[in-house]
N, C-alpha and C positions, 0 to 999 in steps of 0.2 A: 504493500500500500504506500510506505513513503515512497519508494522509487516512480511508483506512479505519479504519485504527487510532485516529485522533483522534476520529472518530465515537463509538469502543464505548468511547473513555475517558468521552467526554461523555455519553452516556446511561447508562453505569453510575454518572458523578458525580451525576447527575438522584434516579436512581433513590434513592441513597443518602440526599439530599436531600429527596426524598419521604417515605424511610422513618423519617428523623429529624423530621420537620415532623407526620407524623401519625399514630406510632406511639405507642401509647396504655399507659400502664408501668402502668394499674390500683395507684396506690396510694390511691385515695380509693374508696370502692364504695358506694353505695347499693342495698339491698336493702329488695324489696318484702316486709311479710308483714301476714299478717289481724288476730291477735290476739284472733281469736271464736273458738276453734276445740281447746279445754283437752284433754289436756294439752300439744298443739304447741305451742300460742301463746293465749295470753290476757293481759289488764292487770290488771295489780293494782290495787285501790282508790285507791292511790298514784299512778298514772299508768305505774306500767311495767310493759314488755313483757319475759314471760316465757315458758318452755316450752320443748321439745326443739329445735323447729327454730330457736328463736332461740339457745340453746347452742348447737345443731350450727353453725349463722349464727357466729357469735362465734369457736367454734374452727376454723373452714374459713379466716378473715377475719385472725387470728394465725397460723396455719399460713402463708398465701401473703403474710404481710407487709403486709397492708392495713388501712388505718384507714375503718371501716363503719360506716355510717349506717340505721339500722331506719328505715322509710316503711314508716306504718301505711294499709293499703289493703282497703276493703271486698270482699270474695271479684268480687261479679261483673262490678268492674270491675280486678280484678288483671292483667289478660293487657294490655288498653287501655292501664292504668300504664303498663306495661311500653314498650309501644310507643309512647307520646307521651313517652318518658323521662324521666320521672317518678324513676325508679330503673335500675340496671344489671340487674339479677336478683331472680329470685324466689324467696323459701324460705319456702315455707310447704303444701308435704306433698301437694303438685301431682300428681297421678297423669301417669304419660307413658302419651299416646294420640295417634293417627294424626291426631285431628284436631285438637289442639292442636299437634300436630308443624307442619301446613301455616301455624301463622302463628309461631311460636318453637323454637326450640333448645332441645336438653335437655343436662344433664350424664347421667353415668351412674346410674341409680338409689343412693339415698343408706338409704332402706330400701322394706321390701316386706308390708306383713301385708293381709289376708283381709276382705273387707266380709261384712258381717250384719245380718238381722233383728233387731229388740226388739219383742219384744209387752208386755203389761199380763202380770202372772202371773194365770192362772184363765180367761183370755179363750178357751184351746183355737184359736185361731188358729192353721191350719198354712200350709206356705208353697208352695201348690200354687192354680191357679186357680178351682177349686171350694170351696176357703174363703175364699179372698181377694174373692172375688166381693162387690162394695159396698163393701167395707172402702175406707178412708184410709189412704194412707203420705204418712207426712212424711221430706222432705227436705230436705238444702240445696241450692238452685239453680244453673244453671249447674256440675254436678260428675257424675261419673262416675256416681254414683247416682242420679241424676236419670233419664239416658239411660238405663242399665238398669230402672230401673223400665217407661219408657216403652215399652221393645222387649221386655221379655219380660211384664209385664202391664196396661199400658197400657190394653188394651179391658176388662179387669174391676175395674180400682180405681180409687178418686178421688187420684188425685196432688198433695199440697199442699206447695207449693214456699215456702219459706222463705232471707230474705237471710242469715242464721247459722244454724250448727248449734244455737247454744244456743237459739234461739228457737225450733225442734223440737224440741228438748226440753222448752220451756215448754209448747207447747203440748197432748205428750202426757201433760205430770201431769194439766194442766186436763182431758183426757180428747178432746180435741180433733182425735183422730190415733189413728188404732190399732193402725199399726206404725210405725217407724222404720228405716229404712236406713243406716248410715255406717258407716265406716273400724271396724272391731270392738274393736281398741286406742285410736281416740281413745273410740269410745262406753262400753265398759268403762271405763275410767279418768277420764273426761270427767259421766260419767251412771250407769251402774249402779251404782259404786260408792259413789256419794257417796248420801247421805238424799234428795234429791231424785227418784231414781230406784229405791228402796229394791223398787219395787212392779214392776218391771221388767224382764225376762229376754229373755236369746239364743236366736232359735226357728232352725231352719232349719239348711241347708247353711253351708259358707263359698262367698266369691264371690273367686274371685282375682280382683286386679285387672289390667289389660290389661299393664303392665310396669314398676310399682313407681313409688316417688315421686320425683322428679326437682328439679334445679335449672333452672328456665324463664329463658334468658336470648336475648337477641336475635341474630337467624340473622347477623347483620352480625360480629358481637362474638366471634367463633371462637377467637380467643385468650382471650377470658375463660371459655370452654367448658371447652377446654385447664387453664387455670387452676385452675379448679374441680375437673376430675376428678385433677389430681398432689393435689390440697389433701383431696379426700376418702379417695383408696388410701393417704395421710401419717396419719389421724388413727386409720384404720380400723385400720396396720398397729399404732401406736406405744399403741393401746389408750386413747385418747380418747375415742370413740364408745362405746366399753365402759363406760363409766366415765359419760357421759350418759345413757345407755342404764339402766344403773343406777341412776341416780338418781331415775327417773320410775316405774321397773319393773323386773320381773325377767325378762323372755320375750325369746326369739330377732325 
């Protein structure tokens, strides 16, 4: 009986041992974001990075008591970042889907708005596939609007995939593109609004997205999963987000 008992002392000493040697306290973080992508993320002239998800970044990063590091990462090679740890996480407006689920972790959605068409105004482009027929949509590649384009009209439009959002936006002023796809709060606020996009309007349905935008962090790293979502339900409840939120905009 002692011997036994000497045994479960020694491998619960083990154990303890293990868990001190590679338990990871997160107070350093690196976070991947794009910074093409206005108003979530973009640079200023100056060199720094702005926008919601990097406030929301900033106060998720205060809230759980960590000192965070922004790593600026071009969109379609963010998930790769991630996985050649490059960074801990990603924040920068990720929609969660089944098939980015099979290679990363999500937090719980952080928010949730509605994808949409832009046409040209005067074009009478509708959004059904007997007008779309020959048209161009631009998108950004690699992203949820991408794949919808492709499965629901794919066989009747020419699909022009673009490494930033803002460069579908360039190249629908040039006239290069005849609709547009994205996130309806980044494109509003990002494009219609400003003079650049003066000539530009909202056609169509909305398109919910498969299940809101998520923090993308690596399926290994469950505690910083954890971490994430106590540090999003803290800013949500004490009116942080509100107050971000507000800053950019005035909508739900």
């Amino acid at each position: 009986m002692r011997k036994i008992t000497t045994i479960i002392l020694m491998v619960t000493a083990l154990a303890f041992a293990y868990t001190g040697v590679f338990a990871k306290e997160w107070k350093k973080i690196r976070i991947g974001v794009e910074g093409a992508y206005p108003p979530f993320s973009q640079v200023t002239p100056d060199g720094k990075l702005v926008g919601i998800d990097i406030d929301i970044a900033n106060a998720l990063c205060e809230e759980m008591g960590a000192e965070c590091t922004m790593v600026q990462q071009d969109w379609d090679g963010i998930i790769p970042g991630l996985l050649a740890r490059k960074y801990d996480a990603i924040i920068a407006s990720m929609a969660i889907t089944e098939k980015r689920k099979k290679q990363v972790a999500f937090t719980d959605p952080y928010y949730n708005t509605p994808n949409k068409f832009a046409r040209k105004k005067g074009s009478g482009i509708e959004i059904n596939k007997a007008s779309l027929k020959g048209k161009s949509v631009g998108v950004q590649r690699a992203t949820i609007h991408a794949d919808f384009v492709k499965a629901e009209f794919g066989d009747v439009v020419d699909l022009k995939l673009y490494a930033t959002q803002e460069e579908a936006y360039l190249d629908a002023v040039a006239g290069d593109v005849d609709l547009l796809l994205a996130d309806a709060v980044a494109m509003n606020e990002g494009f219609l609004k400003t003079d650049q996009g003066k000539n530009w309007e909202f056609v169509g349905p909305d398109y919910t997205g498969p299940g809101g935008a998520g923090i993308a962090i690596r399926k290994g790293d469950k505690d910083l999963v954890e971490l994430f979502n106590n540090a999003i339900d803290a800013i949500l409840a004490d009116g942080t987000y509100e107050k971000i939120k507000n800053k950019y905009f005035g909508v739900e």
